[in-house]
C-alpha positions, 0 to 999 in steps of 0.5 A: 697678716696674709689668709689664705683661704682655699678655693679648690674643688674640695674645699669650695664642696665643703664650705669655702664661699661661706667661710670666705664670707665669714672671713669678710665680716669679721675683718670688717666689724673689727676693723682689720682691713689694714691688718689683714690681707684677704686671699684665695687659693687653689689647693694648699694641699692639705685636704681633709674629710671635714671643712675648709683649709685656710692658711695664715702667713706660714700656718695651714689650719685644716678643717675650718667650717662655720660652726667652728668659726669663731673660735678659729677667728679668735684662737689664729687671727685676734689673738696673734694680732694682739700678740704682735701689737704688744711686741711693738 
């Protein structure tokens, strides 16, 4: 799994250094390093008034912030990764 996070000027306004940190933790307390592969990107293109876009393989998500975090984590990076080790 490849995340992509942005790094643009936008983004890095609204919160990218944060999210990125966040993103760094949670691949490590749940042992994702060889799951997960960590990016920046420069303007993905779909920029919004609130939080950070964050792509996932194929999936732009827009409007990532701290306080929403953990349920982004959990709804797009554990509970896919879940769905691919059952399909194994």
């Amino acid at each position: 799994m490849l995340i992509q996070v942005c790094v643009g000027s936008s983004c890095h306004l609204k919160g990218s250094p944060e999210i990125v940190e966040l993103l760094q933790k949670a691949v490590s307390d749940y042992h994702l390093e060889d799951e997960v592969a960590l990016a920046g990107s420069f303007c993905i293109g779909k920029c919004n008034r609130i939080g950070v876009t964050v792509q996932i393989d194929d999936d732009i998500h827009t409007g990532v912030t701290k306080e929403s975090f953990k349920e982004f984590f959990e709804q797009n990076v554990l509970n896919v990764l879940n769905v691919l080790k059952e399909g194994k």
